[in-house]
N, C-alpha and C positions, 0 to 999 in steps of 0.2 A: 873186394867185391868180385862177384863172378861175372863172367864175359857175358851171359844174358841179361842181368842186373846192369850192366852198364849200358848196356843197347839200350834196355825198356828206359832208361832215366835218360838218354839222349831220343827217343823216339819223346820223350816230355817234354823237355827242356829246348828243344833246337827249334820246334812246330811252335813252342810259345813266345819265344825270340823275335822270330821271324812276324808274327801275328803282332807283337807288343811295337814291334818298330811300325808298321802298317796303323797298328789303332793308334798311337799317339801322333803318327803324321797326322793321318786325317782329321782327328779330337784338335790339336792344335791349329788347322789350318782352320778353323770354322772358330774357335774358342779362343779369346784372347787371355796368356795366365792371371794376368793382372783383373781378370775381369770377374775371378771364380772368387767363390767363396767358401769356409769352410765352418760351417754351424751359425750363418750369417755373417760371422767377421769375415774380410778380407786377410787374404793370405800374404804376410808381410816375408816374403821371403825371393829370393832374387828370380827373374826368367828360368836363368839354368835349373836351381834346385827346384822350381816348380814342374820343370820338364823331368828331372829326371825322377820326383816321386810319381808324375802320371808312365813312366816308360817301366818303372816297376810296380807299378800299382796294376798297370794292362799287362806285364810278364807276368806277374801274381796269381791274375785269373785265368789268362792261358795257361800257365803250370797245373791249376786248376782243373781245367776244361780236359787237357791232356790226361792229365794221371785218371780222371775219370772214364776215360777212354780206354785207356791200357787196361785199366781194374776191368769193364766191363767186359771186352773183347778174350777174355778167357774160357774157353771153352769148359762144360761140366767137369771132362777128366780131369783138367789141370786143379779142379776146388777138389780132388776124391771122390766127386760125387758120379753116381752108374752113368757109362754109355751105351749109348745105341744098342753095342752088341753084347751086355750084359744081361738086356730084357728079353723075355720068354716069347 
């Protein structure tokens, strides 16, 4: 990978990290796991594994929210498309 390509996937990856650890504290501090359910059934699976699919189910969607970010924060030149001092 190129040295910019690795930046932009650590400018994604690290901000969603940080954000997933933040939302599952607080998700679990109000939610007890044992309490949720998944299509009505109850989730038959231990504390921990229930933690740890909501701390990647909240990194999922900050990766998400991230790369959405980067995609959009590119200026026209970087798509080929005219700048400023290309119009008349």
């Amino acid at each position: 990978m190129r040295k910019e390509q690795v930046r932009r996937l650590l400018w994604v990856v690290w901000p969603a990290f940080l954000v997933a650890g933040i939302a599952e504290a607080v998700f679990f501090t109000i939610f007890d796991p044992f309490d949720l359910h998944f299509f009505g059934a109850p989730l038959e699976l231990s504390r921990e594994a229930i933690y740890t699919m909501g701390f990647f189910g909240f990194w999922g969607m900050g990766i998400a929210a991230s790369a959405l970010t980067v995609f959009f924060e590119h200026p026209p030149a970087d798509a080929g498309a005219e700048t400023d001092g290309d119009r008349p």
